[in-house]
mmCIF file of the C-alpha atoms, coordinates in Angstrom:
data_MODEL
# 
_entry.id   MODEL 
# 
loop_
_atom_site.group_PDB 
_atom_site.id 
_atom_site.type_symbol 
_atom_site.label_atom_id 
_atom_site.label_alt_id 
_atom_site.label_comp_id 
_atom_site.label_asym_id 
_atom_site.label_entity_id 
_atom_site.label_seq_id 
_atom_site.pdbx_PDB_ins_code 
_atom_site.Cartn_x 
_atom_site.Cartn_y 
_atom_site.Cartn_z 
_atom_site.occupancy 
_atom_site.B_iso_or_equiv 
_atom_site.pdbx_formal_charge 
_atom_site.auth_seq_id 
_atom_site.auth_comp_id 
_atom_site.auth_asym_id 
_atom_site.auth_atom_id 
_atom_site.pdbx_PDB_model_num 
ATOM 1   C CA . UNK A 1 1   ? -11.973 -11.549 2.231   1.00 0.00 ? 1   UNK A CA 1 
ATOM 2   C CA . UNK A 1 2   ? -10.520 -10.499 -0.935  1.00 0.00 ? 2   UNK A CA 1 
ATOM 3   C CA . UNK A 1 3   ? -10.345 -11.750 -4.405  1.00 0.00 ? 3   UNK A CA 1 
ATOM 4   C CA . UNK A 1 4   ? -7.287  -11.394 -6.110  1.00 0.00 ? 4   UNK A CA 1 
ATOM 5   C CA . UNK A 1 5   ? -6.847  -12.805 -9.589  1.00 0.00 ? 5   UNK A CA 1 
ATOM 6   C CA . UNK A 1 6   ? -8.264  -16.604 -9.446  1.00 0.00 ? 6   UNK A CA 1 
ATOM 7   C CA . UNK A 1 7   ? -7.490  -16.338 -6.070  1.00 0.00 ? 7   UNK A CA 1 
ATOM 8   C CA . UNK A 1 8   ? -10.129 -15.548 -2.842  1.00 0.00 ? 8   UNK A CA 1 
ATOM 9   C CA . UNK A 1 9   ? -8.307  -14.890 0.086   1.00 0.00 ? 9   UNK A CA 1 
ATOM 10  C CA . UNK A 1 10  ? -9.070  -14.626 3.265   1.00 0.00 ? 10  UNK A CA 1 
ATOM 11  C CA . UNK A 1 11  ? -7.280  -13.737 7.237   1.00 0.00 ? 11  UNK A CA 1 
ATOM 12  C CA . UNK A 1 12  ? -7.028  -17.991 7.457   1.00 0.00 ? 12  UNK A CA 1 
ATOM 13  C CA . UNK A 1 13  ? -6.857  -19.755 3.971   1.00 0.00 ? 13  UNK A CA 1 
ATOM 14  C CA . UNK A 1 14  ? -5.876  -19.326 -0.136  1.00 0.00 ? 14  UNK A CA 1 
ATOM 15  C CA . UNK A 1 15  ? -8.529  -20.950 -2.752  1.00 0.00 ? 15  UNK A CA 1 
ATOM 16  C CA . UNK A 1 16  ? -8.500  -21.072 -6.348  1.00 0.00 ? 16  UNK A CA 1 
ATOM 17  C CA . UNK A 1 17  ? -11.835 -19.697 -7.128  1.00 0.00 ? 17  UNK A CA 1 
ATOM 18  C CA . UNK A 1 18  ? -14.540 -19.646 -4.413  1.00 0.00 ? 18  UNK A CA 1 
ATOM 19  C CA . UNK A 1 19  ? -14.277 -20.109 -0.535  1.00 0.00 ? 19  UNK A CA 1 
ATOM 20  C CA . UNK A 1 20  ? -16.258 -23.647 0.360   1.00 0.00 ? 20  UNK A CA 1 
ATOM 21  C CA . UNK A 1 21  ? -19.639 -23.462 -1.149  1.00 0.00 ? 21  UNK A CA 1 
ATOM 22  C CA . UNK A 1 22  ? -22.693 -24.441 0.416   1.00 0.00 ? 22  UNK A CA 1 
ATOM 23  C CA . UNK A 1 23  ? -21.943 -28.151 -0.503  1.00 0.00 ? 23  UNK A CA 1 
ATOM 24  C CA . UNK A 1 24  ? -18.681 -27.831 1.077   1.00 0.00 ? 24  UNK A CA 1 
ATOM 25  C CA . UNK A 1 25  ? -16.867 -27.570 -2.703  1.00 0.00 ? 25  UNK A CA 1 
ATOM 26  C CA . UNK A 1 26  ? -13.671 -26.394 -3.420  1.00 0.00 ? 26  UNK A CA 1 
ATOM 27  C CA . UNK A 1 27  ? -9.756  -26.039 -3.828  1.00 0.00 ? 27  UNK A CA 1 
ATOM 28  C CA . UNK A 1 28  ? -7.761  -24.884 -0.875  1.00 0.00 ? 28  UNK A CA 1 
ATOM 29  C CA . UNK A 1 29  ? -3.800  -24.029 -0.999  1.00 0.00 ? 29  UNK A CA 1 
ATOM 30  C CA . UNK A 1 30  ? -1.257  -24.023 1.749   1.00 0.00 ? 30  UNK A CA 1 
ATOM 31  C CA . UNK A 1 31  ? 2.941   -23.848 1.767   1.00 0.00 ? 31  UNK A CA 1 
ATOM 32  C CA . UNK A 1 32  ? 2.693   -27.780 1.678   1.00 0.00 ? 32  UNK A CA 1 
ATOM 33  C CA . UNK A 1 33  ? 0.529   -28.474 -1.369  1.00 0.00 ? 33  UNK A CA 1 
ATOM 34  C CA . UNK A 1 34  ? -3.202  -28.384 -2.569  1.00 0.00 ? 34  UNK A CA 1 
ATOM 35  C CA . UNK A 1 35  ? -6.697  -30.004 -1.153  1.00 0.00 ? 35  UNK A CA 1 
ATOM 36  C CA . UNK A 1 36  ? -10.042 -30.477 -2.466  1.00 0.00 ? 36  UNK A CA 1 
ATOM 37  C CA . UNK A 1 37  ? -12.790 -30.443 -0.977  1.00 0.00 ? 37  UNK A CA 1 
ATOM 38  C CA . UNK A 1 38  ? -16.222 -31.720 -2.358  1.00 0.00 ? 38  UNK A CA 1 
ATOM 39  C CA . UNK A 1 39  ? -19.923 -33.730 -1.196  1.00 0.00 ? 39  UNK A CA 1 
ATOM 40  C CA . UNK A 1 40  ? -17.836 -36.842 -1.189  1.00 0.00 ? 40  UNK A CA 1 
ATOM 41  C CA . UNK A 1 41  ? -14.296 -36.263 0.580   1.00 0.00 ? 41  UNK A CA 1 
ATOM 42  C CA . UNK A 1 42  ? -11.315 -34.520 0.127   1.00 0.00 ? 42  UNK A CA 1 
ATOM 43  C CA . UNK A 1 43  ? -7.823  -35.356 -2.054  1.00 0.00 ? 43  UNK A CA 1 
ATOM 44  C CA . UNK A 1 44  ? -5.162  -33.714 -1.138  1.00 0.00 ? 44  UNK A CA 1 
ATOM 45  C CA . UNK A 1 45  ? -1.341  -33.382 -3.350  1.00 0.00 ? 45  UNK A CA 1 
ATOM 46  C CA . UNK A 1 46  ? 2.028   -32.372 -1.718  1.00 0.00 ? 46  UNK A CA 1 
ATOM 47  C CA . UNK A 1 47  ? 3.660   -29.848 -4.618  1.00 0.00 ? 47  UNK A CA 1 
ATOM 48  C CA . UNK A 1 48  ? 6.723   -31.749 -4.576  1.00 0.00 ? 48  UNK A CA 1 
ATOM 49  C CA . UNK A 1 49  ? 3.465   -34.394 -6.139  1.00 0.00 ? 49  UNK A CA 1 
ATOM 50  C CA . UNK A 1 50  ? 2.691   -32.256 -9.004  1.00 0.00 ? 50  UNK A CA 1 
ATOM 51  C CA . UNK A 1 51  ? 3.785   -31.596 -12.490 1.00 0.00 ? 51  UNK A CA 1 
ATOM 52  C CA . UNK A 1 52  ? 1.894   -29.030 -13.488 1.00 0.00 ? 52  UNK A CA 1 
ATOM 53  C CA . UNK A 1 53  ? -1.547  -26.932 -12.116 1.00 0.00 ? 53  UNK A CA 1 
ATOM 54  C CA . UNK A 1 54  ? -3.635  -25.111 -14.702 1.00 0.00 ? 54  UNK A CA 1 
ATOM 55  C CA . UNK A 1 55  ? -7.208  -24.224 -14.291 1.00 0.00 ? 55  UNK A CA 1 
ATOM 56  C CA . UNK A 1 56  ? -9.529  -24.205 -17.560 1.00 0.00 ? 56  UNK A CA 1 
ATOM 57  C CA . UNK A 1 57  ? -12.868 -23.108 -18.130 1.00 0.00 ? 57  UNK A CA 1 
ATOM 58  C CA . UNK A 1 58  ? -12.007 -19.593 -16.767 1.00 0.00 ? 58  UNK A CA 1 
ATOM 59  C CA . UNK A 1 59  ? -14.894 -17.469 -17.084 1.00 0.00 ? 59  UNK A CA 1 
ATOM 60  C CA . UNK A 1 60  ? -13.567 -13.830 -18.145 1.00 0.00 ? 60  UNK A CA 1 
ATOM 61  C CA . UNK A 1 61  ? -14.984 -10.928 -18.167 1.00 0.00 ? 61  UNK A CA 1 
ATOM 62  C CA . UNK A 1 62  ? -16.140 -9.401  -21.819 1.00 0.00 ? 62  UNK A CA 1 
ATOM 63  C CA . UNK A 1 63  ? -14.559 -6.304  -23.696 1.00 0.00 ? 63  UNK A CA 1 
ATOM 64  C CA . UNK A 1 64  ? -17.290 -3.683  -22.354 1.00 0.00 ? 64  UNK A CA 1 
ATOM 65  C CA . UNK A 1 65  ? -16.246 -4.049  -19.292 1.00 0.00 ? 65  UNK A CA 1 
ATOM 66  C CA . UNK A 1 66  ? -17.584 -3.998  -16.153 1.00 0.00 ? 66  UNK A CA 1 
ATOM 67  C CA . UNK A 1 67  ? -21.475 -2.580  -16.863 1.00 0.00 ? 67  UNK A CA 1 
ATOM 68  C CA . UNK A 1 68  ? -21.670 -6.226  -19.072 1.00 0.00 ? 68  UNK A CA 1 
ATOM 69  C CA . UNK A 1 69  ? -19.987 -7.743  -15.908 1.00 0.00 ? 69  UNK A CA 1 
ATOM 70  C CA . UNK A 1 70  ? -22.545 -6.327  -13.338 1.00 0.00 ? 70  UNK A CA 1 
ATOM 71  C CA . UNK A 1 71  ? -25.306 -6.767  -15.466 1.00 0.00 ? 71  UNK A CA 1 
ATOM 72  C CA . UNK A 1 72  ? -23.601 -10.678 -16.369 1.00 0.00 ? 72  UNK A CA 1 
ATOM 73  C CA . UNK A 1 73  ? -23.623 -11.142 -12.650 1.00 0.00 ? 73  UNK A CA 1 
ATOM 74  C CA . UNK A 1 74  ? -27.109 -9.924  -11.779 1.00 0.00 ? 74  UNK A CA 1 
ATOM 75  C CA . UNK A 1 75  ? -28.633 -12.355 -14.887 1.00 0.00 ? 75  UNK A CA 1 
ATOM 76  C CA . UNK A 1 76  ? -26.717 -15.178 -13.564 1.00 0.00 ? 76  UNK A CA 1 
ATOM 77  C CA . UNK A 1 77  ? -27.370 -15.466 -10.407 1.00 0.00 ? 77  UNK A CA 1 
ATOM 78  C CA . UNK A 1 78  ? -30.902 -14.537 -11.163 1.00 0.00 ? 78  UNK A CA 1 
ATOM 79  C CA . UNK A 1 79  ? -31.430 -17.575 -13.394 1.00 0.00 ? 79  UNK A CA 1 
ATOM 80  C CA . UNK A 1 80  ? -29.055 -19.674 -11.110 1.00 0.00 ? 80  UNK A CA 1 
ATOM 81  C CA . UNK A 1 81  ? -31.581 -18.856 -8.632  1.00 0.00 ? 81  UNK A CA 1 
ATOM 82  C CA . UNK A 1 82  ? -34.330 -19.957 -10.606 1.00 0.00 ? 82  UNK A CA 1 
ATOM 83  C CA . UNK A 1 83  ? -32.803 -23.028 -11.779 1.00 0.00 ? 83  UNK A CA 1 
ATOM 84  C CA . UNK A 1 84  ? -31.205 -23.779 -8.776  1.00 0.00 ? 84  UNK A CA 1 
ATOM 85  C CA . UNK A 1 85  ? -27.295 -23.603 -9.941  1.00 0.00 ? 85  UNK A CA 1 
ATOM 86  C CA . UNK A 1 86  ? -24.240 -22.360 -8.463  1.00 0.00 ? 86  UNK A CA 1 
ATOM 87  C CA . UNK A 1 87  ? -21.762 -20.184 -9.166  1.00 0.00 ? 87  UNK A CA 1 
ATOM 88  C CA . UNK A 1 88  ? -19.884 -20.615 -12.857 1.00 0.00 ? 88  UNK A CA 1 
ATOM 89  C CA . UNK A 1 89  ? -17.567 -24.033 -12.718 1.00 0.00 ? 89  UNK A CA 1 
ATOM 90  C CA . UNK A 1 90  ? -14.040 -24.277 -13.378 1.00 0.00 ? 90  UNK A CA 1 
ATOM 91  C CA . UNK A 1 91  ? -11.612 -27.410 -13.853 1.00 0.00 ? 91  UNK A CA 1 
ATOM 92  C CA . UNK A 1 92  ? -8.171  -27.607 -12.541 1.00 0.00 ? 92  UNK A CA 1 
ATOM 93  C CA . UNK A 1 93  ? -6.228  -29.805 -14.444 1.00 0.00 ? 93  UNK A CA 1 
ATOM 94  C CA . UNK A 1 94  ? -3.210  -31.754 -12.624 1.00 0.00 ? 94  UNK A CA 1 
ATOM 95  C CA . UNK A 1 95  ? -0.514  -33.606 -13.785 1.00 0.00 ? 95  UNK A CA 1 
ATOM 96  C CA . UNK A 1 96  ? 0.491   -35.641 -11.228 1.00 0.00 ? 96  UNK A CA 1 
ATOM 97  C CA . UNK A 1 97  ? 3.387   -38.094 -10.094 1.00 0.00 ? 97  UNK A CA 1 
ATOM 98  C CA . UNK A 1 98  ? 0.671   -41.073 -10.822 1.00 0.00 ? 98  UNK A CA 1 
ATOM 99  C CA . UNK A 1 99  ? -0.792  -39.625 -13.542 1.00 0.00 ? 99  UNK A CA 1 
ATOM 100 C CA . UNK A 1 100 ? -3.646  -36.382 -14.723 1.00 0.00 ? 100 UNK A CA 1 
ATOM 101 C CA . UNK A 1 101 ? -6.303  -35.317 -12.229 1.00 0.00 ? 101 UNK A CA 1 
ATOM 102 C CA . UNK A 1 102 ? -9.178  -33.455 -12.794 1.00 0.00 ? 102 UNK A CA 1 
ATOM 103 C CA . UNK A 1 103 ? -10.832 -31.182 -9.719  1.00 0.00 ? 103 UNK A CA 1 
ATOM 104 C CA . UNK A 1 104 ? -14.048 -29.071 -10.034 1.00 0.00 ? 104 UNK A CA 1 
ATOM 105 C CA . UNK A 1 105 ? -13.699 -25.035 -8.646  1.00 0.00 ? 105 UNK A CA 1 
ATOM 106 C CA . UNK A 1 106 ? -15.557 -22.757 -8.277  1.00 0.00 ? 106 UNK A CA 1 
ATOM 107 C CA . UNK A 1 107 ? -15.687 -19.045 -10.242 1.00 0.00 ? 107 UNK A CA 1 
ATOM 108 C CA . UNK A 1 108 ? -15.709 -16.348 -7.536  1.00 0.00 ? 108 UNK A CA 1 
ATOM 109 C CA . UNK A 1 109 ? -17.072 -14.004 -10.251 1.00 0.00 ? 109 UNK A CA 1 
ATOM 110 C CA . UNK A 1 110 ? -18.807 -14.143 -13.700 1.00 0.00 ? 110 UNK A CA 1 
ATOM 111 C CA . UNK A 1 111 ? -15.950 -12.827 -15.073 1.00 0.00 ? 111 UNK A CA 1 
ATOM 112 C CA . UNK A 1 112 ? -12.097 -12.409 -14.803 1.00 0.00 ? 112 UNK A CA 1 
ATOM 113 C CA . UNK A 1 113 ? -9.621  -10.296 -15.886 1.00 0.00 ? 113 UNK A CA 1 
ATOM 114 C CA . UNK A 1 114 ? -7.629  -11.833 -18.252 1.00 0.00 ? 114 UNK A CA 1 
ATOM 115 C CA . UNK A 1 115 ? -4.856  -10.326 -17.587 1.00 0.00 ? 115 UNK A CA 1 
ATOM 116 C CA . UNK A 1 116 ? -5.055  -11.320 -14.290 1.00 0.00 ? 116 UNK A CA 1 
ATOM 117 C CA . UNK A 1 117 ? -6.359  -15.474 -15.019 1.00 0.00 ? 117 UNK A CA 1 
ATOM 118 C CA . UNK A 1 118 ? -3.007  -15.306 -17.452 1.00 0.00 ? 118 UNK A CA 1 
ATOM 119 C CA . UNK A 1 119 ? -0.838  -13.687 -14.021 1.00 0.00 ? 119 UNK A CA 1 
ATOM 120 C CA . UNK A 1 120 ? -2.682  -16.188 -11.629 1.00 0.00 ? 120 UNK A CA 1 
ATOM 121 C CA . UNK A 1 121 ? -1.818  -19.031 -13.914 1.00 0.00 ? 121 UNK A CA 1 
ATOM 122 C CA . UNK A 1 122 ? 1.832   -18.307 -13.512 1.00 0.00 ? 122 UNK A CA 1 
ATOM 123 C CA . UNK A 1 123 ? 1.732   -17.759 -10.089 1.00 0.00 ? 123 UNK A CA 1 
ATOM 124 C CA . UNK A 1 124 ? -0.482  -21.265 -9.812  1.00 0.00 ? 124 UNK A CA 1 
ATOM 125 C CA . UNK A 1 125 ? 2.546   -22.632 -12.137 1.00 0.00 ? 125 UNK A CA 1 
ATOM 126 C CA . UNK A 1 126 ? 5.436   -21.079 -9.683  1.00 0.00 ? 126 UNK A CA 1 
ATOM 127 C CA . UNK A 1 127 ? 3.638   -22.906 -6.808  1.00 0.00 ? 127 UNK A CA 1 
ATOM 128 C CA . UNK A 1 128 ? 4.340   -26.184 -8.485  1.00 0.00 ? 128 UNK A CA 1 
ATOM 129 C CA . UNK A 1 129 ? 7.862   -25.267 -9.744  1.00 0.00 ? 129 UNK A CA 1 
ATOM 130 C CA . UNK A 1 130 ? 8.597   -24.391 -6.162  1.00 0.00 ? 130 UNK A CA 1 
ATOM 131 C CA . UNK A 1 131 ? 9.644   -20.776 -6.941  1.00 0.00 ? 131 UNK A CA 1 
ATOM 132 C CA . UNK A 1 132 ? 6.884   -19.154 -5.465  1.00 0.00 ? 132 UNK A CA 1 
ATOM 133 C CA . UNK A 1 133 ? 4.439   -19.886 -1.943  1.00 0.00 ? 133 UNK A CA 1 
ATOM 134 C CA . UNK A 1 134 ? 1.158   -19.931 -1.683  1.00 0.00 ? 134 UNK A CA 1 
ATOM 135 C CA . UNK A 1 135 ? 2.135   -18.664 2.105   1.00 0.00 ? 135 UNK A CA 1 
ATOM 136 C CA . UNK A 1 136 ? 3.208   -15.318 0.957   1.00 0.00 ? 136 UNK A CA 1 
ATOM 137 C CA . UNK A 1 137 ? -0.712  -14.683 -0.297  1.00 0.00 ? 137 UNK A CA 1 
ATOM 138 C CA . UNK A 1 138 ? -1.544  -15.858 3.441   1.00 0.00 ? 138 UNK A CA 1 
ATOM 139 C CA . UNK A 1 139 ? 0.323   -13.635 5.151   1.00 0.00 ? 139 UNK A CA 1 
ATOM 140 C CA . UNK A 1 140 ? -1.077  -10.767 2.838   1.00 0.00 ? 140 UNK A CA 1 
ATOM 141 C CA . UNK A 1 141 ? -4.606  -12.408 3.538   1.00 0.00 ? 141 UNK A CA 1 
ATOM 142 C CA . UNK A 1 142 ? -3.657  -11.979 7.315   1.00 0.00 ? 142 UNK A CA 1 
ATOM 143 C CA . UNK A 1 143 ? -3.254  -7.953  7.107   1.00 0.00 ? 143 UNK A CA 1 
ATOM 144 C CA . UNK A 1 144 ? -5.170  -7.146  4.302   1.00 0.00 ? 144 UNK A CA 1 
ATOM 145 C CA . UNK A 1 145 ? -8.083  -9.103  3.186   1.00 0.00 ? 145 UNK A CA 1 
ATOM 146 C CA . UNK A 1 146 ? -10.344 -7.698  5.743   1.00 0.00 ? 146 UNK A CA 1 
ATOM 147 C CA . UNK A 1 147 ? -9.914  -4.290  3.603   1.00 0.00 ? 147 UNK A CA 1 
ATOM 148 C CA . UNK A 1 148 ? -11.562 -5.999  0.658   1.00 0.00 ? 148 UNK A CA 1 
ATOM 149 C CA . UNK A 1 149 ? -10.497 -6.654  -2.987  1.00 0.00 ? 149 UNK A CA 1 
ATOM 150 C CA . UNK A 1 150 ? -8.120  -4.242  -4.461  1.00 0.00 ? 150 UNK A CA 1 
ATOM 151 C CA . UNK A 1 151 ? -9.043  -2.570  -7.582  1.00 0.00 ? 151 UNK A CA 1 
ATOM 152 C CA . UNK A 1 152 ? -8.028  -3.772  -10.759 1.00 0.00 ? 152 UNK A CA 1 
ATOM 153 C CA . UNK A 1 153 ? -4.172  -2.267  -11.478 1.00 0.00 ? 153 UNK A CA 1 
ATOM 154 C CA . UNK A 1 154 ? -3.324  -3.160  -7.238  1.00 0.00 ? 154 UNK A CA 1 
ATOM 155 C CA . UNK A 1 155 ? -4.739  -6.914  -8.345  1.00 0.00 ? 155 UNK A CA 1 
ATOM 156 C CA . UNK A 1 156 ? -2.559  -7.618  -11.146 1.00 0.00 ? 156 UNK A CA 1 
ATOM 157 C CA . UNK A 1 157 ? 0.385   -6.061  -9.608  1.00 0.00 ? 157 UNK A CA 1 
ATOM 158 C CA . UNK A 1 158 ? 0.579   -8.159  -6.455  1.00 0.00 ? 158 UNK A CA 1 
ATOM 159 C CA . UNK A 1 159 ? 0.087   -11.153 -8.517  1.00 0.00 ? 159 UNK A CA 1 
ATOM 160 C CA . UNK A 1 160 ? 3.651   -9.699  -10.430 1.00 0.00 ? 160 UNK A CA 1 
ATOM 161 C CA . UNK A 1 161 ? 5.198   -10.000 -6.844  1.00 0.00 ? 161 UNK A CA 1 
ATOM 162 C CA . UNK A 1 162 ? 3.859   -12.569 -5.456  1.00 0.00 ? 162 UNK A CA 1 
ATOM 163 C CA . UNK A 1 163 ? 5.229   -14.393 -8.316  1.00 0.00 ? 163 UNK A CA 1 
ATOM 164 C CA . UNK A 1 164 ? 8.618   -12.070 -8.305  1.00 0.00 ? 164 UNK A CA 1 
ATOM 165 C CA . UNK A 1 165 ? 8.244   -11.121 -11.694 1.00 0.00 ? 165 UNK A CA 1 
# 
């Protein structure tokens, strides 16, 4: 698995945010469109449905860095523990053929990049528009997730070609 801008991918699937949580939650992509998945079903939209895909709530990652981001994580998911929470939620907004949606992901981290939430936002934008496929991140998934995430700079540049910027 490997986490690449707002997106986790793995050998056999795309999500914005998190895999599936324990409760089952979250938001899978494929070539044909977007599903989620949470406690009480799953909705799923062709892209040819959507207008426009933009996730908000975005946790990103402070200006020190990644010590604040360690230390962020370790303090979160100690009090999540102690509080019982999950991981950080996000909302993806859609503007659909029949109207907004609203569907609940979940942060993979405590915080992003922001250069690479603003580059995943386009990409997530290029799905809709068509000029772009959530397929090409599979196929990467399928050779190199196993290897882990990619550092930073190898991140935010194969979200520049995945979206052929």
């Amino acid at each position: 698995m490997a986490m690449v801008g707002l997106f986790w991918v793995t050998p056999d699937a795309v999500y914005v945010g998190s895999p599936p949580s324990a409760i089952g939650g979250c938001v899978r992509l494929t070539g044909d469109g977007l599903e989620a998945v949470d406690p009480d079903g799953s909705r799923t939209w062709r892209w040819a449905e959507l207008r426009s895909a933009v996730v908000e709530d975005v946790p990103v990652e402070g200006p020190s860095g990644r010590a604040a981001k360690l230390l962020g994580s370790v303090v979160a998911a100690a009090f999540d523990a102690f509080l019982g929470g999950g991981p950080p939620e996000m909302t993806l907004r859609l503007e659909t053929e029949n109207g907004p949606e609203e569907v609940t992901a979940y942060a993979a981290v405590a915080g992003y990049g922001a250069e690479e939430a603003a580059l995943s936002q386009d990409l997530l934008a290029r799905f809709v528009a068509g000029t772009a496929d959530p397929r090409t991140l599979a196929d990467w998934g399928r050779e190199h997730a196993p290897e882990g995430t990619p550092k930073p700079p190898a991140r935010e540049s194969l979200l520049r070609t995945w979206a052929g910027a």
